[in-house]
C-alpha positions as CSV (number, residue, x, y, z in Angstrom):
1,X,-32.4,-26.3,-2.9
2,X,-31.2,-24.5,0.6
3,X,-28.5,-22.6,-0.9
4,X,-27.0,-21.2,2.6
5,X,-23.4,-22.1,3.6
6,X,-24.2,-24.6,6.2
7,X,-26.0,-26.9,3.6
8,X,-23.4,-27.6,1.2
9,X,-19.9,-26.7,2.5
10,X,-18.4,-28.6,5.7
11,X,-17.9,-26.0,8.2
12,X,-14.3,-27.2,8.3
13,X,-14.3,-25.7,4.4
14,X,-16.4,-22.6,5.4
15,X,-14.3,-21.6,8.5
16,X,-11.1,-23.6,9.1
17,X,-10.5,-20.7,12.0
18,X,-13.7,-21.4,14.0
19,X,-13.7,-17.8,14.5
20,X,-16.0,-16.0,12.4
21,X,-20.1,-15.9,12.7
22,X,-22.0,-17.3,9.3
23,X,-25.1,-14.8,9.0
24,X,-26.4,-17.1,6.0
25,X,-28.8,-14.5,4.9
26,X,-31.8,-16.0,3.2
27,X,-33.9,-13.0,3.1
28,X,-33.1,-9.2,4.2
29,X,-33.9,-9.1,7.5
30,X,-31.6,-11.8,8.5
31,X,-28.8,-8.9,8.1
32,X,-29.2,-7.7,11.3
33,X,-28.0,-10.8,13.1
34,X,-24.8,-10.0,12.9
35,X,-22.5,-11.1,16.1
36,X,-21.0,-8.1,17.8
37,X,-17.5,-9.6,18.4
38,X,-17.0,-10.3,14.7
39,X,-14.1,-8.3,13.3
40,X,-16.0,-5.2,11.2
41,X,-14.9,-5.0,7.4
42,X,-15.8,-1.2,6.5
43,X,-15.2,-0.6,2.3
44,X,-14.7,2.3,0.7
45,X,-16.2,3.0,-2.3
46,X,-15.0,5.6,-4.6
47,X,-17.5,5.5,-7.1
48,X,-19.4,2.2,-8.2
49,X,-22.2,2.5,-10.9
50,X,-25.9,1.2,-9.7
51,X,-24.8,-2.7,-11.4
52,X,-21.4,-3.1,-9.8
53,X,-22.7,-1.6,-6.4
54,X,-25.7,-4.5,-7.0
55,X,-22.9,-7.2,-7.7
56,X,-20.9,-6.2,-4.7
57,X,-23.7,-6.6,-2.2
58,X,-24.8,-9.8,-3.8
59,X,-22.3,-11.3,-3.5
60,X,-20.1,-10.1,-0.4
61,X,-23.2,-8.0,1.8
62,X,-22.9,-10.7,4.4
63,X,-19.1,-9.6,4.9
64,X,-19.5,-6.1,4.9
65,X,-20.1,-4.2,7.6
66,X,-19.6,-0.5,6.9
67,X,-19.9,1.2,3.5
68,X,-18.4,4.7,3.4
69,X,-18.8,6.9,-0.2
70,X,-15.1,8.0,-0.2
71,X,-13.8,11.5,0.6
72,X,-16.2,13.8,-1.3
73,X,-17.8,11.5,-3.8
74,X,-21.4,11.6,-2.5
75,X,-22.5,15.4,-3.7
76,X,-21.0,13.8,-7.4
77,X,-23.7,11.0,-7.6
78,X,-27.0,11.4,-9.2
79,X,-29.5,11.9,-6.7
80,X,-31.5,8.9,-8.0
81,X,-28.5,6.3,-7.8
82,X,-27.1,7.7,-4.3
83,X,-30.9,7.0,-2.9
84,X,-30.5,3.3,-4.6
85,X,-27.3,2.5,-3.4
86,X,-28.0,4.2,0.6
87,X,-31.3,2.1,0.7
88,X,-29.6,-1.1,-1.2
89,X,-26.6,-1.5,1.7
90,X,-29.2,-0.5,4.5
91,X,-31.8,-3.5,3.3
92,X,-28.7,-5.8,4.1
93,X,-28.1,-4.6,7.5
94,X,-24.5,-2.3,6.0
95,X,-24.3,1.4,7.4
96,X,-23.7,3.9,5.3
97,X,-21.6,7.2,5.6
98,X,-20.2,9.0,3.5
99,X,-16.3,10.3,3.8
100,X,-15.0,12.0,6.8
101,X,-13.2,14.3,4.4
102,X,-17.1,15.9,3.2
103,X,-17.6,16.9,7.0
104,X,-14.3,18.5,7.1
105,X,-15.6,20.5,4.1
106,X,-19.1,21.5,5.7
107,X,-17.0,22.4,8.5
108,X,-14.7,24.7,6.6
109,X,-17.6,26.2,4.3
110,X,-19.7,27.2,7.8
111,X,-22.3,25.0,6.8
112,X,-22.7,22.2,9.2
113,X,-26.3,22.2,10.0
114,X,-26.7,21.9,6.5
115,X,-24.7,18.9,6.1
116,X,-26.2,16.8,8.7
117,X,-30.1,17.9,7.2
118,X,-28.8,16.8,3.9
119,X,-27.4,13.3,5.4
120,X,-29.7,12.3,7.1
121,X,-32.2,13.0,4.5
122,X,-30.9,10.8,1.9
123,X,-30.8,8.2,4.7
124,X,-27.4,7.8,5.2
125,X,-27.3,5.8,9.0
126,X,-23.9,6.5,9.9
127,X,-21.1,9.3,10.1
128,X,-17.7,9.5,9.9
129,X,-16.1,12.5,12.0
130,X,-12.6,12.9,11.1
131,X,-9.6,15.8,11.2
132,X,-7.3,14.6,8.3
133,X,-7.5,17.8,6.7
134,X,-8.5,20.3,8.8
135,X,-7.6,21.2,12.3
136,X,-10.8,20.6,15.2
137,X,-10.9,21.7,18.5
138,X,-11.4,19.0,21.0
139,X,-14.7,20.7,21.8
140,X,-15.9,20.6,18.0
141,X,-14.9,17.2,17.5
142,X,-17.4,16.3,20.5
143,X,-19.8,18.7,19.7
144,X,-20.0,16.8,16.0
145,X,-19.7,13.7,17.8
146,X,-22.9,14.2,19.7
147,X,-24.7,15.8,16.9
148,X,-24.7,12.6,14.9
149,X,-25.7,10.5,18.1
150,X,-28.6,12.9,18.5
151,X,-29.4,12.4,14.9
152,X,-29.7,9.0,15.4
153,X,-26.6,8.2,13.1
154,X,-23.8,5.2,14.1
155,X,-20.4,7.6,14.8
156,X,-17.3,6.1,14.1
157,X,-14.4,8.6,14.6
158,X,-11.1,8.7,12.7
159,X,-7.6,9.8,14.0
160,X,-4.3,10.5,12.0
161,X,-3.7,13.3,9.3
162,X,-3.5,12.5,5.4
163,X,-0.4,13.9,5.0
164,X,2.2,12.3,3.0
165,X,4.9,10.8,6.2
166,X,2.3,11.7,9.0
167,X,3.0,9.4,12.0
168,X,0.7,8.4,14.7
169,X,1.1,9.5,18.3
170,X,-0.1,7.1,20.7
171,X,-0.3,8.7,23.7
172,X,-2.7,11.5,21.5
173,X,-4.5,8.4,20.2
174,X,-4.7,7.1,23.4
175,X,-6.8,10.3,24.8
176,X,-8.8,10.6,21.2
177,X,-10.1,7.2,21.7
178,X,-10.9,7.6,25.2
179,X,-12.8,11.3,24.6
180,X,-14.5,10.4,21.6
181,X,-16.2,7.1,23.0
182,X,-16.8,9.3,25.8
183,X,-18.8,11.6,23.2
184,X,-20.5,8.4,21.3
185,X,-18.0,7.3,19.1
186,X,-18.3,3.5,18.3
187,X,-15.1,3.0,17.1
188,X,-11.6,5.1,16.1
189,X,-10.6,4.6,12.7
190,X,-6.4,5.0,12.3
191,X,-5.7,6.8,9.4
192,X,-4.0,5.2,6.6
193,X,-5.8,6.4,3.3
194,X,-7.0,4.9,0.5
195,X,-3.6,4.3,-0.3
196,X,-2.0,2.5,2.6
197,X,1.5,4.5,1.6
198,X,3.4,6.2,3.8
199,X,1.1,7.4,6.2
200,X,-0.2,6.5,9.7
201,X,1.0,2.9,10.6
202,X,2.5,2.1,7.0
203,X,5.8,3.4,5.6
204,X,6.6,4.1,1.8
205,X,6.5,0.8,0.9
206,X,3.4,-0.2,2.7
207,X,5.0,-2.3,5.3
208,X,3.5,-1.9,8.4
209,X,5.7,-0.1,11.1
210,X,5.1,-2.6,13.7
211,X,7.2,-0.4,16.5
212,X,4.1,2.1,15.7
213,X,1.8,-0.5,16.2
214,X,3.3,-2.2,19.4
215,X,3.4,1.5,20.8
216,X,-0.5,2.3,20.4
217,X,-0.6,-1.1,22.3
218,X,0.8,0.5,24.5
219,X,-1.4,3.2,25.1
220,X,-4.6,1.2,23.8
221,X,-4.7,-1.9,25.2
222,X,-7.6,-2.7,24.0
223,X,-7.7,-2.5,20.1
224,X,-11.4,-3.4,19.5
225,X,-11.8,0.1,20.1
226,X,-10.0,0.5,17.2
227,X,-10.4,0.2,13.1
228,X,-7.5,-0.1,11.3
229,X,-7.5,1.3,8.1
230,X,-5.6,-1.2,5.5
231,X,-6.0,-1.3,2.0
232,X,-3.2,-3.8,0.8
233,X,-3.7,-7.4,1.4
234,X,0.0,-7.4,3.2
235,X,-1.3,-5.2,5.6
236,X,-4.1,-6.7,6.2
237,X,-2.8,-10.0,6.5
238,X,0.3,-8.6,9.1
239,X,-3.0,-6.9,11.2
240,X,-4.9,-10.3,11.1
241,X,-2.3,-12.8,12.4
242,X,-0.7,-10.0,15.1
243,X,-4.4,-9.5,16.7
244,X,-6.8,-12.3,15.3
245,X,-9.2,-13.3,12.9
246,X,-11.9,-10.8,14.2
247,X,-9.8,-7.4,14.1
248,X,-11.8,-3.9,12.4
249,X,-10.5,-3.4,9.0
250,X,-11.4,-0.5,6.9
251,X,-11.0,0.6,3.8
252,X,-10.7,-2.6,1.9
253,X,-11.7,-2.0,-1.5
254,X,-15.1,-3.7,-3.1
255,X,-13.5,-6.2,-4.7
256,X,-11.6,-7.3,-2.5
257,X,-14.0,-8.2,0.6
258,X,-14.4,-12.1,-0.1
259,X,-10.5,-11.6,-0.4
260,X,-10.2,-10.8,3.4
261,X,-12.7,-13.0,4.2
262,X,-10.8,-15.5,3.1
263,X,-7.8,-14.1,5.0
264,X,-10.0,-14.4,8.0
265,X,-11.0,-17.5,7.5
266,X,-7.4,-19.2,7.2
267,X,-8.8,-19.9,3.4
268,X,-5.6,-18.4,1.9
269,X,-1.9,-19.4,2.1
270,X,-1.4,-16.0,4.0
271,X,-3.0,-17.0,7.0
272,X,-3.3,-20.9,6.3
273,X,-2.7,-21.0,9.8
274,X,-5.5,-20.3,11.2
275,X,-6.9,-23.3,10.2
276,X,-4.5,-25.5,12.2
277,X,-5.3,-27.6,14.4
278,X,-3.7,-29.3,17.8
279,X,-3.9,-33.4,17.5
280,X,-5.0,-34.7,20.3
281,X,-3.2,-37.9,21.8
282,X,-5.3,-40.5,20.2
283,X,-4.4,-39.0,17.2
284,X,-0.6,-40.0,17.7
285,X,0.7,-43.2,16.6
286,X,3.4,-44.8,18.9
287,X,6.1,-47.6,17.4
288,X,7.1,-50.0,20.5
């Protein structure tokens, strides 16, 4: 039995949107056929055993696009089960990074050689460079920019501060984004935690701060440069029916990726209208 998407659901069930690209993986190297204007999901995963991680990628791999081992997690891992799980998401076609928060560390500690060796090593194919902690120089966020280009790793960069009430400037953002693709970034990540409280474009409550967001419009007209970090399905749903079906998410948590796809989809109530449809004037019936 062909057990791929296309030959048992409608494509009206799969995708009432239109908008997003079925992979329909039947085997591993299928994963790299990924279309380049889908919306990227990256997850965050704060600690998944070897059988969970397995389920996850089962099941939701052809929805993932990014995997990032959160904050400082990776050193925890036996070495054994971070090899598995590196070499799992990459046989899938996921990159793999580990938290921006662990280069912020190697940066602190002196040790930054070190830390790319040890990376790219284990096999990890992408990096995160980020400043939520720690203060960088716009000449050492470049310079660890390029280093991870050079090393053949997949840079996506990440702007905001993890501070409790920290607020985005857009115009700042604005030059970030241009300077770091400049460097190699990919993409710029806007901070919002694991939590999606109270920082970046989210306020206490996690409502989005759509002023905010309308501003870095403003500034960034083009948001495919950008990843928005939202963890909350409110947020995420506010992101997807201001900018699309196909905007960058990140981190969603691992159970909840067939969740958003859904939400991408117009295959739950929260954005049910994605799935509408214009009737055409045949379809119209007319009383004389």
């Amino acid at each position: 039995m062909n057990n791929s998407m296309r030959a048992v659901w409608p494509r009206e069930l799969r995708d009432p949107s239109g908008t997003r690209f079925d992979s329909d993986k039947e085997n591993k190297d299928a994963a790299v056929s990924r279309d380049p204007d889908r919306g990227l999901t990256m997850v965050i995963d704060k600690g998944l055993g070897r059988n969970t991680f397995a389920d996850v990628i089962e099941t939701a791999s052809p929805y993932i696009d990014c995997i990032k081992f959160g904050f400082g997690t990776a050193p925890l891992y036996r070495t054994d089960m971070l090899l598995y799980k590196i070499d799992l998401a990459k046989q899938h076609g996921i990159s793999v990074m580990t938290g921006g928060t662990l280069l912020e560390i190697a940066v602190q500690q002196g040790i930054v050689p070190a830390f790319f060796d040890t990376v790219c090593n284990l096999g990890f194919n992408a990096l995160e460079v980020s400043d939520g902690t720690i203060e960088l120089s716009r000449q050492k966020r470049t310079e660890l920019i390029q280093e991870g280009k050079k090393r053949g790793l997949r840079v996506f960069s990440e702007f905001g501060k993890k501070l409790s009430g920290s607020l985005i400037d857009a115009a700042i953002l604005a030059d970030t984004v241009e300077l770091d693709l400049a460097a190699g970034a990919e993409y710029v990540t806007v901070e919002a935690r694991e939590s999606g409280v109270s920082v970046g474009i989210f306020d206490k409550h996690g409502e989005c701060r759509e002023d905010v967001v309308d501003d870095i419009l403003k500034f960034v007209p083009d948001h495919r440069t950008l990843i928005w970090e939202a963890p909350l399905k409110n947020q995420q749903a506010m992101l997807l029916r201001k900018f699309g079906s196909n905007v960058h998410l990140g981190n969603i948590a691992p159970t909840e990726v067939m969740a958003l796809e859904t939400l991408r989809r117009g295959l739950r109530q929260d954005t049910f209208e994605f799935g509408l449809k214009e009737k055409t004037p045949d379809e119209f019936c007319y009383m004389i």
